[in-house]
N, C-alpha and C positions, 0 to 999 in steps of 0.2 A: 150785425155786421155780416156782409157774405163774403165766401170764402172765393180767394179770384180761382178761374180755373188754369189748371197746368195739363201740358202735353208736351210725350218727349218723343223726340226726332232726330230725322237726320240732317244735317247740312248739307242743302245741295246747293247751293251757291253760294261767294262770298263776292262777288265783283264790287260791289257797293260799299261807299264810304259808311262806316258803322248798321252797317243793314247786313243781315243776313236770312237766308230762304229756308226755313224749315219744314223737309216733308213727312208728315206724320201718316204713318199708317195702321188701319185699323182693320184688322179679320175678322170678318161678322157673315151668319149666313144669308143667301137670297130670301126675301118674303116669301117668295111664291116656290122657287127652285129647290130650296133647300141647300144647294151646295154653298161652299165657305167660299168669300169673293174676298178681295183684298180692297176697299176703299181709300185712297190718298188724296192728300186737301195739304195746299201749299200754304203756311203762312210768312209775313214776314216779320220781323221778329229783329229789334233795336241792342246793337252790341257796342258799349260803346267804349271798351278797348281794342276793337279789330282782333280778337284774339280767337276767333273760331275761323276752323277750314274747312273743305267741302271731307263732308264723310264722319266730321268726326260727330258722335250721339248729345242729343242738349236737352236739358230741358227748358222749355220755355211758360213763361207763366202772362197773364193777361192784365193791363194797363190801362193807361188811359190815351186817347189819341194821340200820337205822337207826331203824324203825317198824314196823309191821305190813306192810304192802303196800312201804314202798320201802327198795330196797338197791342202788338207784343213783345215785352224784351227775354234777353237770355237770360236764365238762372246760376242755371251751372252748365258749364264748358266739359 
């Protein structure tokens, strides 16, 4: 059995009926530069008691198609 993957973030959007925008970011350094860059990758991510706001930390974990663009819901709020 594989294990689903999780990643935690932040809410940057809620406008959407049980959908919410989580941005995850990851500090990793450049291949070639060396210096630390900061990477963020937006997903969306199925809430389905409206109960997250913009800001607050989630973690979300990976699913099965839900809709077009999301195949992740929230875990913990």
């Amino acid at each position: 059995m594989h294990k689903r993957k999780t990643f935690t973030g932040v809410v940057s959007s809620n406008k959407m009926d049980k959908t919410v925008v989580v941005t995850v970011s990851t500090r990793m350094p450049h291949p070639l530069y060396k210096k630390v860059v900061t990477l963020k990758r937006k997903f969306y991510a199925h809430d389905e008691q409206n109960r997250c706001k913009e800001g607050d930390a989630v973690t979300i974990v990976e699913t099965r198609p839900l809709s077009k663009t999301k195949r992740w819901r929230v875990l913990d709020a």
